[in-house]
C-alpha positions in Angstrom: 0.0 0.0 0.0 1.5 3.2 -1.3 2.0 6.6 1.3 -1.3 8.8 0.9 -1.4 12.1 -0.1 0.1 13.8 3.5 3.4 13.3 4.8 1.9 10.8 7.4 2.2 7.3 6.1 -1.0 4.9 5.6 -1.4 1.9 7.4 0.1 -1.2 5.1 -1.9 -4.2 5.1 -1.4 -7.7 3.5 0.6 -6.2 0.4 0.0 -10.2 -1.5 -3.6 -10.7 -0.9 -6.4 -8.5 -0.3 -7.3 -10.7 2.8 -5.9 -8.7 5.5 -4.1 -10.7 8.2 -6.1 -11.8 11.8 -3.3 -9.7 13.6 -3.8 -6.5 11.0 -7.9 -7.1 11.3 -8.0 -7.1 14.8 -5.9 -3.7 14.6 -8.0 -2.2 12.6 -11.1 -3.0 14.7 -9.8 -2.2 17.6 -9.0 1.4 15.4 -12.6 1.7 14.6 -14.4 0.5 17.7 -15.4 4.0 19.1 -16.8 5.2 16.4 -18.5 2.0 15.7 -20.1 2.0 19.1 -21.8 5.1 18.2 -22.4 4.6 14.8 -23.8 1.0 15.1 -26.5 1.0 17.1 -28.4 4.2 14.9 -28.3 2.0 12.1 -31.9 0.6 11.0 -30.8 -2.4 9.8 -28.8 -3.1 13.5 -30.6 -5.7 15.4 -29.3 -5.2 18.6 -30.7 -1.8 19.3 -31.8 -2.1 23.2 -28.6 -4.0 24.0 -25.5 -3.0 25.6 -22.7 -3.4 22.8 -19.3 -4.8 25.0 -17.0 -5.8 21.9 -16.6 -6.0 18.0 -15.0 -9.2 16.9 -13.5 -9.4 13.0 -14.2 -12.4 11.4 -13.0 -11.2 8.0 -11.3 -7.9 6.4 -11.0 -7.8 3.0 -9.5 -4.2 0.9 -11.7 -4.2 -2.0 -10.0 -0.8 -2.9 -6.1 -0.4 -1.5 -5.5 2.9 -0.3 -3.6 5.4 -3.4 -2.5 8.6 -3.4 -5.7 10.8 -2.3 -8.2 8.4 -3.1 -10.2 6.3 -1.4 -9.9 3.0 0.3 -12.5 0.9 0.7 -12.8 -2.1 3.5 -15.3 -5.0 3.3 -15.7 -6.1 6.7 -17.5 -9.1 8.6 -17.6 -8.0 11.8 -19.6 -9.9 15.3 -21.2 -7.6 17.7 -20.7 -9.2 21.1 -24.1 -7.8 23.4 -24.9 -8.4 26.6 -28.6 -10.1 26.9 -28.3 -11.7 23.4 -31.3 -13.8 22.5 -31.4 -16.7 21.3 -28.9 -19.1 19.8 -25.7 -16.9 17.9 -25.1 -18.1 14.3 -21.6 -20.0 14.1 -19.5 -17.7 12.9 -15.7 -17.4 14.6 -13.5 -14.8 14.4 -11.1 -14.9 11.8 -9.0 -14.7 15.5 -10.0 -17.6 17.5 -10.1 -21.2 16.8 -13.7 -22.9 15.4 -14.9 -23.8 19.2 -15.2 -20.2 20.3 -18.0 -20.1 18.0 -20.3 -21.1 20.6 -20.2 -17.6 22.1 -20.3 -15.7 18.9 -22.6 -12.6 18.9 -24.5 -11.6 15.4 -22.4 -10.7 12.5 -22.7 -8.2 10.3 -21.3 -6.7 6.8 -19.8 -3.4 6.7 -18.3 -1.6 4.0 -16.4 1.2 5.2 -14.6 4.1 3.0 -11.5 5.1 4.4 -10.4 9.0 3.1 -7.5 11.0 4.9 -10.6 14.2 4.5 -14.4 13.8 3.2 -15.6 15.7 0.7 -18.8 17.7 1.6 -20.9 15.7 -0.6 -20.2 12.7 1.5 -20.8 14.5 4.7 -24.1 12.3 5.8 -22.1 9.3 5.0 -19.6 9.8 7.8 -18.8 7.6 10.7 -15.8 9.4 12.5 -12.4 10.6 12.5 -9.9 7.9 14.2 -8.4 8.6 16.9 -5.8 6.3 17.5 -4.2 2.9 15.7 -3.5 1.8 12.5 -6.3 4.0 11.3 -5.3 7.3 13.0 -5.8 10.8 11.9 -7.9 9.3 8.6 -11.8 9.7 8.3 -14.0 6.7 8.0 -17.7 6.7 6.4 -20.1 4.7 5.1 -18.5 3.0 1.7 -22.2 2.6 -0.1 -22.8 6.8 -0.3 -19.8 7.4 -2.1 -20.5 7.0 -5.9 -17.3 6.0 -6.7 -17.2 3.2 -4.3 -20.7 1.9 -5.5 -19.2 1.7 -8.9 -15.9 -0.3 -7.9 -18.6 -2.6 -6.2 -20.7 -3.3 -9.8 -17.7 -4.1 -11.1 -16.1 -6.4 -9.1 -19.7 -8.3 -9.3 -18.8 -8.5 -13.3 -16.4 -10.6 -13.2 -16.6 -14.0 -11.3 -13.5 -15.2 -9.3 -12.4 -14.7 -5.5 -11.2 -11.5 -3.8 -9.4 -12.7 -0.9 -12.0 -14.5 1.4 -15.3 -13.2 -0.8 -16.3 -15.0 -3.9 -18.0 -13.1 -6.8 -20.5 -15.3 -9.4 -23.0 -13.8 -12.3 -25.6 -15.8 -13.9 -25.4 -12.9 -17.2 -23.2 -9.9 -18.3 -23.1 -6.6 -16.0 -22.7 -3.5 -17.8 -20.2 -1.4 -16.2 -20.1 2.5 -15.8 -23.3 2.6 -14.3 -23.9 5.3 -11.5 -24.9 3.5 -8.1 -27.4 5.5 -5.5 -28.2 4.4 -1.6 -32.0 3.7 -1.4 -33.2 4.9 2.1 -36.1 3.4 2.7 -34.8 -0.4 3.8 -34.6 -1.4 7.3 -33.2 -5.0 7.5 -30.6 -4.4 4.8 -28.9 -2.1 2.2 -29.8 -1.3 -1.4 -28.3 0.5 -4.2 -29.8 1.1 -7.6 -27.7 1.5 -10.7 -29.0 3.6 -13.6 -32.5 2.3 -12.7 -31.1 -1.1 -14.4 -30.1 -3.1 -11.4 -30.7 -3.3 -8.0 -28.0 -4.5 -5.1 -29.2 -5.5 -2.1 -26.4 -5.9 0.5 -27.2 -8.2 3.6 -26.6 -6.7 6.7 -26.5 -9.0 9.2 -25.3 -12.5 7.7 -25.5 -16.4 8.9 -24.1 -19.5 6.9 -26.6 -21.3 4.9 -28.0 -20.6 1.5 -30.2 -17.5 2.2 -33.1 -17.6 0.7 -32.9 -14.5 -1.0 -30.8 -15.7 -3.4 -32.0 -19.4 -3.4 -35.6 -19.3 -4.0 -35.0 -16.6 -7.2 -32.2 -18.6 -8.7 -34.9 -21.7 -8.6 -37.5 -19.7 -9.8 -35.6 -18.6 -12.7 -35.0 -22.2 -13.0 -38.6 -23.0 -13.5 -39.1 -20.1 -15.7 -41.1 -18.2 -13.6 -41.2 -14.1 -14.4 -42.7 -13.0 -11.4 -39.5 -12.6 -9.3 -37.0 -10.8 -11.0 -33.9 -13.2 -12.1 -30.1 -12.7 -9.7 -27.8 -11.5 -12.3 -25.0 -12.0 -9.6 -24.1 -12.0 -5.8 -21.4 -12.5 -3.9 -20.8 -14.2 -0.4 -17.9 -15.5 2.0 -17.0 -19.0 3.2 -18.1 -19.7 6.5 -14.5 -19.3 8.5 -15.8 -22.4 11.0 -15.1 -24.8 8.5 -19.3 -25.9 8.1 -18.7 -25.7 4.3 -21.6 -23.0 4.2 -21.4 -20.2 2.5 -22.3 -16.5 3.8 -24.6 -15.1 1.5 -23.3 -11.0 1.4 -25.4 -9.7 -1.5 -27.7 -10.1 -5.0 -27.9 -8.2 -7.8 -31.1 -8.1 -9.6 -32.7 -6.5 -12.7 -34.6 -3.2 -11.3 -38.2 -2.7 -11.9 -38.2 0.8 -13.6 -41.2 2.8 -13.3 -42.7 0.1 -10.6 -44.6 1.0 -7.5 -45.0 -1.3 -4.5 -48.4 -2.7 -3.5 -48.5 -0.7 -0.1 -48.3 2.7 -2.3 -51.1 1.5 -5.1 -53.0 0.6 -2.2 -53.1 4.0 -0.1 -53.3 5.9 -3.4 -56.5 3.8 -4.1 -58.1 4.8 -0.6 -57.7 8.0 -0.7 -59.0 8.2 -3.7 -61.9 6.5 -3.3 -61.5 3.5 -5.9 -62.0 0.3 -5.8 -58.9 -2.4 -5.6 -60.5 -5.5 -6.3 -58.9 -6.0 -9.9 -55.6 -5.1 -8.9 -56.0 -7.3 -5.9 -57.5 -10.6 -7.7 -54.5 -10.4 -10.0 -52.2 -10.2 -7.0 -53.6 -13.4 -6.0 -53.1 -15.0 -9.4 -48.8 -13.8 -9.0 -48.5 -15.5 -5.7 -50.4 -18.8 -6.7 -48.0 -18.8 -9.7 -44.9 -18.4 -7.5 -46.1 -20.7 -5.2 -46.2 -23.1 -8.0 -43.1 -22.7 -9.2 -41.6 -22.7 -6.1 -43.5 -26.8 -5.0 -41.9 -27.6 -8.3 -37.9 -26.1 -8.2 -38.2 -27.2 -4.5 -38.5 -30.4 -2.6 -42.6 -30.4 -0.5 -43.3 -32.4 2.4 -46.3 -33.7 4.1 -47.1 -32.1 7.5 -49.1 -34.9 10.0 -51.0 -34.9 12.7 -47.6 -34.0 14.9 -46.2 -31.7 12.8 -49.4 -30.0 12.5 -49.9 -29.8 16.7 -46.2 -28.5 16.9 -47.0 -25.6 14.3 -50.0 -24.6 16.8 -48.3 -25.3 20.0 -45.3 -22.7 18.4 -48.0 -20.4 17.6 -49.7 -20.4 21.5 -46.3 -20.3 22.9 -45.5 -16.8 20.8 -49.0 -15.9 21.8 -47.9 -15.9 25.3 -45.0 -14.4 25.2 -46.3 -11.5 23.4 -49.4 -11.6 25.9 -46.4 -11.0 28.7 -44.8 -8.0 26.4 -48.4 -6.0 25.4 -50.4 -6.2 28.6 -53.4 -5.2 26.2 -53.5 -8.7 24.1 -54.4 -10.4 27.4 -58.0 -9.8 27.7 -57.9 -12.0 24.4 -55.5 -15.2 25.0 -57.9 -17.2 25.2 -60.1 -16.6 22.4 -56.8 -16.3 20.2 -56.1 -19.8 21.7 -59.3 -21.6 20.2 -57.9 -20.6 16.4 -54.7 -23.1 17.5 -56.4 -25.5 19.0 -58.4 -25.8 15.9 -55.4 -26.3 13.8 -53.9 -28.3 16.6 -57.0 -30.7 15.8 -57.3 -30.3 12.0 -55.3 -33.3 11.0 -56.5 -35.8 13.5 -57.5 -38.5 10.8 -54.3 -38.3 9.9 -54.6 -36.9 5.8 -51.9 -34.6 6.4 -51.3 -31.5 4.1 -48.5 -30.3 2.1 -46.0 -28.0 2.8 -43.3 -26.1 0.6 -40.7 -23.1 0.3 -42.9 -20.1 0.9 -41.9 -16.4 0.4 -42.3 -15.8 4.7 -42.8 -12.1 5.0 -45.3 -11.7 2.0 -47.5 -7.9 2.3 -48.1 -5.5 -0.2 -44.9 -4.1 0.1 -43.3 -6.5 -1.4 -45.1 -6.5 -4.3 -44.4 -4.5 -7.4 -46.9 -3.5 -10.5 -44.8 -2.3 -13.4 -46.3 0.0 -15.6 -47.7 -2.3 -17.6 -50.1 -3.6 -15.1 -47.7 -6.5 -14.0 -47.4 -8.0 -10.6 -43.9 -9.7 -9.2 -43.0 -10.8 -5.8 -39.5 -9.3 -4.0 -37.4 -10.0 -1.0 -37.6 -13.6 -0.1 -35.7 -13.6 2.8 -38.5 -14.0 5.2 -38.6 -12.2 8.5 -35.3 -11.5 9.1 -35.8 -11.7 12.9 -36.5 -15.3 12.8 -33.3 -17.6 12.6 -32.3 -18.5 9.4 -32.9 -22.2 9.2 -36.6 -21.3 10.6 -36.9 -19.2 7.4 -35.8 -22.1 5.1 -38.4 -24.6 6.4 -41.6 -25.9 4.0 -44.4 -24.4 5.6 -47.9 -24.2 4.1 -48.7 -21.7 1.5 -51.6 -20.6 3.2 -48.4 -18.7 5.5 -48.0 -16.0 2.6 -51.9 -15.9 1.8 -52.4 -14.8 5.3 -49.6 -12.4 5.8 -51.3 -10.4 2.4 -54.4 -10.7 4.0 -53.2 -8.8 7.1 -51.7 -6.3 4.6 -55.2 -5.1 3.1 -56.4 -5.0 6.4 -53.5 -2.4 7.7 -54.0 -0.5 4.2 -57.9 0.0 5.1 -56.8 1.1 8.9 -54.2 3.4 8.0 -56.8 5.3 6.2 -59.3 7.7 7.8 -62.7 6.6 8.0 -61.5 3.0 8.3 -62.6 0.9 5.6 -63.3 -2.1 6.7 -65.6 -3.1 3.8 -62.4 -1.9 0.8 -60.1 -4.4 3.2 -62.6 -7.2 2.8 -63.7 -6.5 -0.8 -59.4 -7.1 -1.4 -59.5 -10.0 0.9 -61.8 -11.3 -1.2 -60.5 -11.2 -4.5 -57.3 -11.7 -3.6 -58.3 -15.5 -2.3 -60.2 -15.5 -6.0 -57.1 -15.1 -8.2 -55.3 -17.1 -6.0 -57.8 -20.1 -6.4 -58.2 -19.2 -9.7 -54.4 -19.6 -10.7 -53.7 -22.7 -8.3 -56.7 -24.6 -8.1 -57.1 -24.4 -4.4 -58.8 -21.7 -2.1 -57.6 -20.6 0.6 -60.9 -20.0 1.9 -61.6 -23.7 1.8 -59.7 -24.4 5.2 -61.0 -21.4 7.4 -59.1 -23.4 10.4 -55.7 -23.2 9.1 -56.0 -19.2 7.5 -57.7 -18.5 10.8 -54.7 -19.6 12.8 -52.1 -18.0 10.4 -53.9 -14.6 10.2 -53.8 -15.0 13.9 -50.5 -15.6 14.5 -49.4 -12.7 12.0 -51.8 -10.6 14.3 -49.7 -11.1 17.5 -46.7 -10.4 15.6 -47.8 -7.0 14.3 -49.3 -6.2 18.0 -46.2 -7.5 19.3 -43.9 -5.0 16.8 -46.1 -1.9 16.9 -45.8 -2.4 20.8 -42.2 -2.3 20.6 -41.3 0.4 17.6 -44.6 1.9 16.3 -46.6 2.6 19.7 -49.4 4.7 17.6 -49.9 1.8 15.1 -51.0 -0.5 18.2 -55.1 0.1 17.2 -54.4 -1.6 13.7 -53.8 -5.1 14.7 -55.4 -5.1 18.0 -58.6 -3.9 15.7 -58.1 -7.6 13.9 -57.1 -9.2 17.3 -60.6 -8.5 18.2 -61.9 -9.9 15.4 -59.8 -13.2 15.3 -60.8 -13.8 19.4 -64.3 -13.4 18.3 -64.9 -10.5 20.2 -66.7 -8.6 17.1 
């Protein structure tokens, strides 16, 4: 690495491979950890908010950019947040510092991509992070890499052109054009997205776990089967999982961007306030999922759910009933009316017929639906809720999952609107469950049980969100709790 601009020389890092060295990464942490601590935690996509951070761990550090004379350097880093009063089991990630077995107290990882300038220009000034103070990293200024158009571009492409870039590995599936001018999308909150010249879309993951993530795995099958409703991954890139598990760390996807699309949640406000109808646009909503749905039973392997797999899904769902009943003191007047919809599934498969159960999308509402301007619907982010552990996410599950969760969606449109409209909500509900019959062959009206339950257990989860991060929103899905206990 070559002296910057000053008289003050830059820090020189693993001069034969851009994998920097466990003693250089832990420097360079350890450089960066004040202004992380700060930084982190007013991130949306940070899922630790709440929790006291007490270290930052590198598991990989990788300079996509070297540091030149005046220009920028830019560091790819996977990074684990060690929190006091973690939930839950951490994903196995070590430290590219400690041997394999100290996975067991590894914290969540995330990816960062940090610019690294010796001053910022003013048109990266929302960008920054902080001046270092100290270490290898002294006296420079460090930001967040994605803002700076230059940076984005260097990022497009090294996703051209397959091959490995110290621990990261880049693939494509097609050609990608180069010289295309990348910009930040603000509107995420689980990850990071930049659009290039309204052609392609990036989405980086934020916080990462080995396994195929389904954001990339269920739209490379469906572009197997031929299905148009999800746009194709052009490329992506990921990381080896440094345990030795063989897995791979999914880090981002590249995908053709839907120019001129709006997202269901926007058609749908737009409608109420305007007084139209939504039926039409709804009906052929229904129709797009069914067709994915499809697709998806035939790219991926289906099970059969039995009588005990069945009672397991409800006793899941009563058991996050009651622990959101402990969090919202107002969902307890209704526990047990809530309970009866799971004790119906519990009971639905009692003469043993079973029912099927696929790869689903998992987090399925009208915002992550698009309508180009042709009148076309597709389907987007298939990662699922990204608070539920990843193997969770990756489960079959019955479709009827999705059919609910869209159903829920109309339902907060028609509340978010003032007068309610309870009878636009149902009139979508309706037609919705139409196109999807129409397209699949199966209603899924025709199992009130099982789409009671689900809606249900989508209910607590909103009541148990809005509780937590949207305190004004609580009336929405404690309007359809009501409903669901049997109260109205």
């Amino acid at each position: 690495m070559s002296k910057a601009a000053s008289t003050r020389t830059t820090p020189r890092l693993a001069a034969a491979s851009p994998a920097v060295s466990p003693a250089d990464a832990r420097a360079l942490v350890s450089s960066l950890t004040p202004l992380l601590h700060d930084w982190l935690p007013r991130q949306r996509w940070f899922a630790g908010k709440g929790r006291q951070i007490t270290g930052f761990v590198p598991v990989t550090v990788t300079e996509l950019l070297p540091m030149n004379a005046g220009g920028p350097w830019l560091l790819h880093l996977l990074v684990r947040v060690e929190q006091r009063g973690a939930s839950g089991p951490p994903p196995s990630i070590p430290s590219s510092s400690t041997p394999a077995p100290a996975a067991a107290s590894a914290g969540d990882c995330y990816q960062l991509l940090l610019g690294i300038r010796e001053t910022l220009p003013p048109y990266l000034a929302s960008a920054l992070i902080g001046h270092v103070a100290e270490g290898p990293l002294a006296g420079l200024t460090a930001y967040e890499g994605l803002h700076d158009p230059r940076l984005a571009e260097l990022l497009l492409e090294r996703l051209g052109s397959a091959g490995a870039q110290g621990p990261l590995r880049f693939d494509r599936a097609g050609p990608v054009p180069v010289g295309l001018t990348g910009r930040l999308l603000g509107a995420e909150q689980s990850n990071s997205s930049l659009v290039y010249g309204d052609a392609f879309i990036l989405k980086i993951l934020r916080r990462v776990f080995p396994g195929p993530h389904p954001d990339l795995e269920l739209p490379l099958a469906l572009a197997a089967e031929g299905c148009e409703r999800v746009p194709a991954p052009v490329a992506w890139f990921e990381a080896g999982d440094p345990s030795g598990s063989g897995e791979s760390l999914t880090l981002g996807v590249l995908q053709p961007y839907l120019r001129g699309s709006q997202d269901g949640w926007q058609l749908a406000l737009a409608a109420l306030a305007d007084g139209r109808d939504f039926t039409l646009e709804a009906r052929a909503l229904g129709r797009a999922t069914a067709e994915v749905h499809t697709a998806l039973a035939d790219a991926l392997p289906t099970v059969t759910l039995g009588r005990s797999q069945t009672a397991q899904l409800a006793s899941q769902m009563a058991d996050r009933l009651d622990l959101a009943a402990q969090a919202v003191p107002s969902l307890r007047p209704y526990v047990s009316g809530l309970r009866t919809a799971f004790a119906a599934l519990a009971g639905l498969d009692e003469a043993g017929r079973g029912r099927p159960a696929q790869r689903v999308h998992g987090d399925l509402h009208l915002g992550q639906a698009l309508r180009t301007p042709d009148g076309r619907w597709s389907l987007i982010d298939f990662e699922g809720e990204p608070a539920r552990p990843l193997a969770e996410r990756r489960r079959p599950q019955p479709p009827v999952r999705d059919v609910a969760g869209m159903l829920r969606s109309f339902d907060y449109a028609a509340r978010s609107h003032e007068p309610w409209r309870p009878d636009w909500a149902e009139r979508c509900r309706a037609a919705y469950c139409e196109g999807y019959a129409a397209a699949s062959g199966v209603d899924p009206r025709a199992e009130p049980e099982l789409l009671r339950a689900y809606e249900t257990d989508k209910a607590v989860y909103e009541v148990l969100y809005e509780a937590r991060h949207r305190p004004d929103w609580l009336p929405v899905p404690m309007a359809a709790i009501r409903r669901l206990a049997g109260e109205v």
